[in-house]
C-alpha positions as CSV (number, residue, x, y, z in Angstrom):
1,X,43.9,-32.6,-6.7
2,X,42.3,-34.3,-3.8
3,X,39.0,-32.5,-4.7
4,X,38.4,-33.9,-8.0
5,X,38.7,-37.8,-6.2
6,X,35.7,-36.1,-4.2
7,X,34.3,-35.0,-6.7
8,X,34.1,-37.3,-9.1
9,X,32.7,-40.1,-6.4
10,X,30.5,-37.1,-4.9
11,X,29.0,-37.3,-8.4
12,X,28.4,-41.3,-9.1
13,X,27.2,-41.7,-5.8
14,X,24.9,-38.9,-5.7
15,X,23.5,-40.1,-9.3
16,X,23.1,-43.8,-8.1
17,X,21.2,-42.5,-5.2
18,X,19.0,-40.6,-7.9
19,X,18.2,-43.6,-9.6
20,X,17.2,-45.7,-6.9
21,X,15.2,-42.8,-6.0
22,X,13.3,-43.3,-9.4
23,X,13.1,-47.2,-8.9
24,X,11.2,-46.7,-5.8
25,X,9.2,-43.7,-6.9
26,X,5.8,-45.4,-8.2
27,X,5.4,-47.5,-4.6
28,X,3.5,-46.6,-2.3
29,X,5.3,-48.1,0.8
30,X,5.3,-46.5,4.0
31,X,9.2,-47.4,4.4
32,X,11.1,-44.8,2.5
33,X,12.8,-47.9,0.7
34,X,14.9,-45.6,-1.6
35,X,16.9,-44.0,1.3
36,X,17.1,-47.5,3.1
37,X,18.6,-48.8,0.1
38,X,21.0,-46.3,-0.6
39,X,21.9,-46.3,3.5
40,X,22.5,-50.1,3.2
41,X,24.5,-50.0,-0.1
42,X,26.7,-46.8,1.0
43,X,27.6,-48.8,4.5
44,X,28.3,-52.2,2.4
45,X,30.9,-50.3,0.4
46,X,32.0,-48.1,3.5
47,X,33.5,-51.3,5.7
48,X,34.2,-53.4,2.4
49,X,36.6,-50.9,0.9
50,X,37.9,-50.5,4.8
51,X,38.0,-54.3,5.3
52,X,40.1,-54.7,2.0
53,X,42.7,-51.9,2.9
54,X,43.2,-53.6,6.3
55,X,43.8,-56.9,5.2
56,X,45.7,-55.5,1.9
57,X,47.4,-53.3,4.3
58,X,46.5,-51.2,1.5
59,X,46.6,-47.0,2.3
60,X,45.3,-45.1,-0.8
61,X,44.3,-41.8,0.1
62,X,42.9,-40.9,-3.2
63,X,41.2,-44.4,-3.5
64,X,39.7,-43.5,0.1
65,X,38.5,-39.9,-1.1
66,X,36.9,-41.5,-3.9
67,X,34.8,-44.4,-2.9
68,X,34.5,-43.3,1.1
69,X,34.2,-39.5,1.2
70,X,33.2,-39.0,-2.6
71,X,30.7,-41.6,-3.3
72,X,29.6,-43.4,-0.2
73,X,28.7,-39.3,1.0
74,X,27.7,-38.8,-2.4
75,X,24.9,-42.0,-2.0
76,X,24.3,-41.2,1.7
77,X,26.2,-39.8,5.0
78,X,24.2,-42.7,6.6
79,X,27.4,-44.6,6.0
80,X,30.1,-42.1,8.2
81,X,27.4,-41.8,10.8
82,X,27.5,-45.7,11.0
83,X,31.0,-46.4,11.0
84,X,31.8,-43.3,13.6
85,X,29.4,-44.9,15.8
86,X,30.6,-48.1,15.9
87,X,33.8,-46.8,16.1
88,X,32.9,-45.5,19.3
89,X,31.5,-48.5,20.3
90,X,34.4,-50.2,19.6
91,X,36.4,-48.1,21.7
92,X,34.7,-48.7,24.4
93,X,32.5,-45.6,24.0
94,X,28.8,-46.9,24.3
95,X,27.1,-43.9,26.5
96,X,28.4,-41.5,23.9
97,X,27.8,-44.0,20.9
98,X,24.1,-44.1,22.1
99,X,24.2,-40.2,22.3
100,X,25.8,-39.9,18.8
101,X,22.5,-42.1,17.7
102,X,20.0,-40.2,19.7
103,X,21.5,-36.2,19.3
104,X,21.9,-36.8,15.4
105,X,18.5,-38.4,15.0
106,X,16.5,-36.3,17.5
107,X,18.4,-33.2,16.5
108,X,17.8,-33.6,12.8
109,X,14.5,-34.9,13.2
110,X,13.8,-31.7,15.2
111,X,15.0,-29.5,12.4
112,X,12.5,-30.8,9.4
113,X,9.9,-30.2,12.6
114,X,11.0,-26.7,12.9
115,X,10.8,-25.7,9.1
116,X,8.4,-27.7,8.0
């Protein structure tokens, strides 16, 4: 059943990022504005929906699959790379924080290099 959580917020957040797509899509700006965006909005709802579970003491698995995993990955996987970096950085973990930043980045950028 856990799937269809994932799903279903796979599908909303992957539409919304569409649509900003389109908003964006007649400018001419050299900052891909659409992906900021979506990064932005995905991370806002990312630590709000963590901040409200922590001071609920609220633990819904499904309501986690849905908004975190579902749509914030849906919208953008901006938002786990975020919060698992400042996880680490919270922990204490800054060297491998900053190598978390620069491997994914560099690696990825890299990749589109590659198969351009």
């Amino acid at each position: 059943m856990n799937f269809v959580f994932v799903f279903i917020g796979g599908g909303l957040g992957s539409l919304l990022r569409y649509l900003i797509g389109l908003g964006f899509q007649k400018t001419n700006a050299s900052l891909p504005w659409s992906t900021f965006i979506a990064n932005l909005i995905a991370c806002l709802i990312f630590s709000l929906v963590l901040w409200l579970m922590q001071s609920k003491d609220v633990v819904n698995s499904n309501l986690k699959l849905l908004l975190l995993t579902g749509f914030c990955g849906g919208l953008s996987t901006f938002s786990s790379f975020g919060y698992e970096t400042f996880l680490l950085f919270k922990q204490d973990m800054a060297f491998i924080a900053i190598m978390n930043i620069l491997f994914n980045t560099s690696l990825c950028l890299l990749i589109f290099y590659i198969f351009k």
